[in-house]
FINUVEX-95498 format. One record per residue (C-alpha): x, y, z; residue in one letter; residue number from 1. Coordinates in steps of 0.25 Angstrom, whole numbers, plus 5000, padded with zeros to 4 digits. Layout:
<recs>
REC   c1   c2   c3 resn resi
REC    X    Y    Z    a  NUM
...
</recs>
This chain:
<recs>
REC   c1   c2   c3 resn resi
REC 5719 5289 5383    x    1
REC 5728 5295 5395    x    2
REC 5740 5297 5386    x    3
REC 5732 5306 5375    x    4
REC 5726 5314 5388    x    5
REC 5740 5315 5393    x    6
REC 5746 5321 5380    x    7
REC 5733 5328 5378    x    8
REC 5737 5335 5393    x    9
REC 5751 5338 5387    x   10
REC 5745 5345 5373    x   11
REC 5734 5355 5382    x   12
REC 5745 5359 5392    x   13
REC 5753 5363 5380    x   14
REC 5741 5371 5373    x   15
REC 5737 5377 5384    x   16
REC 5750 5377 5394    x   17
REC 5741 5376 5406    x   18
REC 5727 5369 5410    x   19
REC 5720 5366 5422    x   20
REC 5717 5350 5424    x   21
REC 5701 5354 5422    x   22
REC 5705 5359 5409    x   23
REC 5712 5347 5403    x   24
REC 5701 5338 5410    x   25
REC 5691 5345 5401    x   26
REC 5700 5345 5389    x   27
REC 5702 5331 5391    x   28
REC 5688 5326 5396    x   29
REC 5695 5321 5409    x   30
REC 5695 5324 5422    x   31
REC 5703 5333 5429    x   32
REC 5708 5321 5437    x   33
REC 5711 5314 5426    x   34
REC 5719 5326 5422    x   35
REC 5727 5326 5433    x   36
REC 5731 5312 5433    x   37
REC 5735 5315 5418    x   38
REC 5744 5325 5423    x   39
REC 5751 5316 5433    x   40
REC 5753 5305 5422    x   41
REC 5761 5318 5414    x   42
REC 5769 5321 5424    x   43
REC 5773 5308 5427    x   44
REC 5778 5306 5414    x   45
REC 5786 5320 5415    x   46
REC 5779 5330 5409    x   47
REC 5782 5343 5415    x   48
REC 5766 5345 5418    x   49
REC 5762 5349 5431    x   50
REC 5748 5356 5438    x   51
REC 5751 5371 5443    x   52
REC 5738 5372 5455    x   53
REC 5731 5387 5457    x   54
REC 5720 5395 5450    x   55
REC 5729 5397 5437    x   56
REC 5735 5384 5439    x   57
REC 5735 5371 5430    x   58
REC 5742 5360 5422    x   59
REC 5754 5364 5412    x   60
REC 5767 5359 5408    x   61
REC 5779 5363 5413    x   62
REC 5789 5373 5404    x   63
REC 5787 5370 5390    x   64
REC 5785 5355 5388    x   65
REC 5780 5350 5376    x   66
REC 5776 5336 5370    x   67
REC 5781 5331 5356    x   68
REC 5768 5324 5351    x   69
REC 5769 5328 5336    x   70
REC 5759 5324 5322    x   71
REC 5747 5333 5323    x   72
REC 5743 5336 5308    x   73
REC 5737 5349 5302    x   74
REC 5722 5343 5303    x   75
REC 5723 5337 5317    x   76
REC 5729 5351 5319    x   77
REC 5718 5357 5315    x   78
REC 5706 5349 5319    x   79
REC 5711 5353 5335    x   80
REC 5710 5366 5333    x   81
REC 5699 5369 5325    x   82
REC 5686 5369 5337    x   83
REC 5677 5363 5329    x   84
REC 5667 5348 5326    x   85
REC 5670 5338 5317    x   86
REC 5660 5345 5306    x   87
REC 5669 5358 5303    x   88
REC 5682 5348 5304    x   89
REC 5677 5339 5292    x   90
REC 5672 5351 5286    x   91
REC 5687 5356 5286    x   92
REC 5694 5342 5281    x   93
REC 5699 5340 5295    x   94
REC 5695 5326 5301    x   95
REC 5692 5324 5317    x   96
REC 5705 5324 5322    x   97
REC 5705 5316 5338    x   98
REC 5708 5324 5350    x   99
REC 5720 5315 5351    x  100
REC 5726 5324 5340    x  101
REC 5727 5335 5350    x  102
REC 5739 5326 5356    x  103
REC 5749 5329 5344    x  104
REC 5746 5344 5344    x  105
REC 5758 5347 5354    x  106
REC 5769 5355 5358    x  107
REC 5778 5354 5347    x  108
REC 5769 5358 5336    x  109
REC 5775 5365 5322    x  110
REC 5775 5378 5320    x  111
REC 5765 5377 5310    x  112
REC 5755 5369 5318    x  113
REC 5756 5379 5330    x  114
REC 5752 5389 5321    x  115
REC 5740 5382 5314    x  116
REC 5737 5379 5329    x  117
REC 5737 5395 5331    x  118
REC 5729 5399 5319    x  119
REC 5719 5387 5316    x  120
REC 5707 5394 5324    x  121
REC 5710 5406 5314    x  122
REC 5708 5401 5303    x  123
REC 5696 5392 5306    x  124
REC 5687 5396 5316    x  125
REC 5675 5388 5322    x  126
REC 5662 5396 5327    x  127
REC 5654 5389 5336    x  128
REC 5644 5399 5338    x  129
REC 5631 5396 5331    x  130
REC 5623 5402 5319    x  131
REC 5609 5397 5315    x  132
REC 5616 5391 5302    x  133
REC 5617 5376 5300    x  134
REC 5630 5371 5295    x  135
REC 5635 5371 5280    x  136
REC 5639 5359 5272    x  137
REC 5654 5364 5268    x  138
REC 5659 5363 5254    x  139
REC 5672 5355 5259    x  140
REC 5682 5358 5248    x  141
REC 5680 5371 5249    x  142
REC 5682 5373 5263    x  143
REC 5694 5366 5260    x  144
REC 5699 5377 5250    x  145
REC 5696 5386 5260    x  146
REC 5704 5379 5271    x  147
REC 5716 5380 5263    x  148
REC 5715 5394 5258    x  149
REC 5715 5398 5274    x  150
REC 5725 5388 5277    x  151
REC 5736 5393 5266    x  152
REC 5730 5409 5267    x  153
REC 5727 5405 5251    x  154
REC 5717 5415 5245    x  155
REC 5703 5407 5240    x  156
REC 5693 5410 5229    x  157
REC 5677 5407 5232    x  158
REC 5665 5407 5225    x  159
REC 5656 5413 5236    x  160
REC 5642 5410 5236    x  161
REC 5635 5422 5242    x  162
REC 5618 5420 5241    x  163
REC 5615 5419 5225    x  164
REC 5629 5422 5219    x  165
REC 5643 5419 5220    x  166
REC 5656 5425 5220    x  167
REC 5670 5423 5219    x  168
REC 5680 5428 5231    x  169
REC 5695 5430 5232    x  170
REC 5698 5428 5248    x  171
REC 5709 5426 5258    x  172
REC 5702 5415 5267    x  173
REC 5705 5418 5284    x  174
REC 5698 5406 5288    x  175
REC 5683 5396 5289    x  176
REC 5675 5398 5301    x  177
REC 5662 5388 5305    x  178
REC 5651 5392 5311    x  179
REC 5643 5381 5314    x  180
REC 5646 5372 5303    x  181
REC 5646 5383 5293    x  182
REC 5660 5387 5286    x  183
REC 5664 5402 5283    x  184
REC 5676 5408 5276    x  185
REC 5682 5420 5282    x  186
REC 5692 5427 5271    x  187
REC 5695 5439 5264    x  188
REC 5691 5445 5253    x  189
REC 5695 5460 5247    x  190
REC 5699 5460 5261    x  191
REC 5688 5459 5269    x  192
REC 5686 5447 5277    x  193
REC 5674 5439 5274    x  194
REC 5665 5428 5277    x  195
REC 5662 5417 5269    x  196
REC 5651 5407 5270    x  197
REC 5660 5393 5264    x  198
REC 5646 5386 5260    x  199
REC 5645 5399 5250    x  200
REC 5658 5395 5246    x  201
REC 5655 5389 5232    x  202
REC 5669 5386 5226    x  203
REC 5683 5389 5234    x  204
REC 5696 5390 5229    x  205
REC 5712 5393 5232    x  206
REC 5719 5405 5225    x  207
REC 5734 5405 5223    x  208
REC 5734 5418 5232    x  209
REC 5737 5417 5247    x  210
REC 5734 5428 5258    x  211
REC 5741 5431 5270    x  212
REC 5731 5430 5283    x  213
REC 5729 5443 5291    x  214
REC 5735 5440 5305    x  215
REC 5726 5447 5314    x  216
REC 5715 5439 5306    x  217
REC 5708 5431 5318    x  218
REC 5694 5419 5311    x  219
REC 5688 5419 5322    x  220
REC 5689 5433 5326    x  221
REC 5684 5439 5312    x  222
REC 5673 5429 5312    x  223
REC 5668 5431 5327    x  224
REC 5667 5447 5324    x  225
REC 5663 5445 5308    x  226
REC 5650 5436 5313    x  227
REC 5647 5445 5324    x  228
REC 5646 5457 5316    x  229
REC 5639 5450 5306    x  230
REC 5627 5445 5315    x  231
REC 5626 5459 5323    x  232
REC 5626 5466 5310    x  233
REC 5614 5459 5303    x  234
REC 5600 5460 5309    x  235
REC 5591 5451 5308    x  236
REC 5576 5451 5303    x  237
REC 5565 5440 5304    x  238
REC 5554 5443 5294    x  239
REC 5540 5435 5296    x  240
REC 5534 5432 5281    x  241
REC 5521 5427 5278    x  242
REC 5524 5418 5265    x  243
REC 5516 5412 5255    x  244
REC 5517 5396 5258    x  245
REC 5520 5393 5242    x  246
REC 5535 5400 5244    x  247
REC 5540 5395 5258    x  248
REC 5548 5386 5252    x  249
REC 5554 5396 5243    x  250
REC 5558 5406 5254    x  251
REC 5565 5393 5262    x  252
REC 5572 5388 5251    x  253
REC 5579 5400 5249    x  254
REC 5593 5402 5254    x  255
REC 5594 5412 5264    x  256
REC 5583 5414 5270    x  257
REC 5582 5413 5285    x  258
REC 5569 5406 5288    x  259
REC 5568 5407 5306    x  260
REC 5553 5399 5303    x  261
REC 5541 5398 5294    x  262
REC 5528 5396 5301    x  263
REC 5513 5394 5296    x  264
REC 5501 5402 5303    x  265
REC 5489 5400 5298    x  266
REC 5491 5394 5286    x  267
REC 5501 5406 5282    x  268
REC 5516 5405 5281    x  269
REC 5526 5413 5288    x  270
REC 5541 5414 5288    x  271
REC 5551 5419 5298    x  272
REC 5563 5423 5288    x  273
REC 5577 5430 5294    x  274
REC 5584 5442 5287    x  275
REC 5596 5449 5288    x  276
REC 5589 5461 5285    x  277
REC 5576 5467 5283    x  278
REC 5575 5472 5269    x  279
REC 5579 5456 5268    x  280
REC 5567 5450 5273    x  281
REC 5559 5461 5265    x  282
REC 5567 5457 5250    x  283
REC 5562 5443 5254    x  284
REC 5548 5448 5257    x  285
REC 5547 5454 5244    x  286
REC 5554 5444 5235    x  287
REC 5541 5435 5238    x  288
REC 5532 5447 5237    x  289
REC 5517 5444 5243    x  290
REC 5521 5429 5245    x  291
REC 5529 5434 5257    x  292
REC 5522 5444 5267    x  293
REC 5532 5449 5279    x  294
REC 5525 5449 5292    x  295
REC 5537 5454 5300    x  296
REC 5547 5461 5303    x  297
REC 5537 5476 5301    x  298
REC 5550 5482 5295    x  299
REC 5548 5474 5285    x  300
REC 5535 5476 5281    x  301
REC 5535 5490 5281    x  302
REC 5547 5491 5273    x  303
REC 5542 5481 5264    x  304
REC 5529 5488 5262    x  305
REC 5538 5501 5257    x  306
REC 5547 5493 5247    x  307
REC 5532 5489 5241    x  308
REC 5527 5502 5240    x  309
REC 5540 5506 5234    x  310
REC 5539 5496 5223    x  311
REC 5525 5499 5220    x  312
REC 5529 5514 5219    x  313
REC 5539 5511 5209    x  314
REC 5533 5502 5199    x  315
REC 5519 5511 5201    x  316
REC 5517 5515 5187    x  317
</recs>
């Protein structure tokens, strides 16, 4: 409708004090000659707006005028600023809010929602670059719990689940990130700040204690340099095993391993398997003893041929 594109003009010009009329055609999936006509009808009904011409020119409003629109809520609040799909807004109790709800987000705004407005990115923070994992089924309640404690600086207890055992932890959550579906708490703990997979997560919980955020702490910053660090830090190593078919299915039901292919030559089995590091894929090797043979990497095989020959020694009687 003309009049929601209207107040829609108003509220971008009050964000961003000045566009040109190709960026509100592209924000408003018009054309920029639709724009201008839009921009006669305002000034007709007397809003101060007007179009300044030249390479830094563009449309704003004149001195501080502002609308009055009023009634946004804290979840239409959110749902605009969190850049996200309808999957990681369910996930977060928020239901698809319609872009009309950017109408009632106006100039006279609270305090308190100009500020939520400021922080919301740091506190959650989307990643839309890709990792090789597919997405998580999210344990609902808990991300709730841990919503709140971010939300109210309130200090959480977890059970975290970390390969075969679990363990409880005291920490001051700093915000959830998502990357590509997948949930991770960020927080502090003996004040180090940490990463936590929410899937791990077995049990969440509020304490009666509350911490004050750092204010130099930035989500997305720590998270950007933290998972950078992380990958250039870790090398990675593709072993080739020749297996024994009677335990492929073992070695692919078991939680992780990183499969890249399994392939059979000749009647014979062989696994490609990816480890964090070498002496990784050469524990694995050995746990399956001559039902697992490692083909490559040559590393490997010579370290593993000295680890034997250090057993045999020891137990040569």
């Amino acid at each position: 409708m003309k009049a929601d594109r209207l107040i829609s003009i108003l509220m971008l010009l009050q964000i961003h004090k000045q566009l040109t009329a190709n960026d509100l055609a592209k924000k408003l999936e018009v054309s920029v000659r639709t724009i201008y006509r839009d921009i006669e009808s305002l000034s007709g009904l007397g809003i101060p707006i007007f179009t300044d011409r030249g390479t830094n020119g563009g449309i704003k409003l004149l001195g501080d005028y502002k609308t009055t629109l009023s009634g946004i809520n804290k979840n239409e609040l959110y749902s605009l600023f969190i850049p996200t799909g309808n999957k990681i807004l369910e996930d977060l109790g928020i239901d698809k809010i319609k872009d009309s709800t950017m109408l009632k987000l106006l100039g006279d705004s609270s305090t308190e929602q100009i500020n939520e407005i400021k922080n919301i990115q740091n506190f959650i923070f989307i990643d839309m670059n890709t990792w090789s994992e597919n997405p998580v089924k999210v344990n609902k309640d808990i991300l709730s719990i841990l919503q709140n404690g971010i939300w109210n600086n309130n200090v959480l207890k977890i059970i975290y689940r970390k390969i075969n055992k679990t363990k409880e932890v005291i920490l001051n959550p700093f915000g959830l990130v998502c990357k590509r579906g997948i949930w991770y708490l960020v927080g502090e703990n003996n004040e180090i700040i940490k990463t936590y997979k929410v899937s791990n997560i077995e049990s969440a919980s509020l304490t009666d204690s509350f911490f004050e955020r750092p204010d130099d702490f930035n989500l997305e910053n720590y998270w950007t340099s933290s998972t950078s660090n992380f990958k250039s830090s870790i090398p990675k190593y593709t072993f080739i095993f020749k297996v024994n078919p009677s335990i492929v299915n073992h070695i692919k039901s078991r939680p992780f391993i990183n499969i890249s292919s399994t392939t059979i030559k000749d009647d014979e089995v062989f696994m490609n398997i990816k480890f964090d590091a070498l002496f990784q894929g050469i524990e694995f090797a050995f746990g399956y003893g001559k039902d697992v043979e490692i083909i490559s990497p040559v590393e490997a095989i010579e370290e593993i041929k000295k680890k034997s020959l250090e057993i045999i020694n020891l137990y040569n009687v």
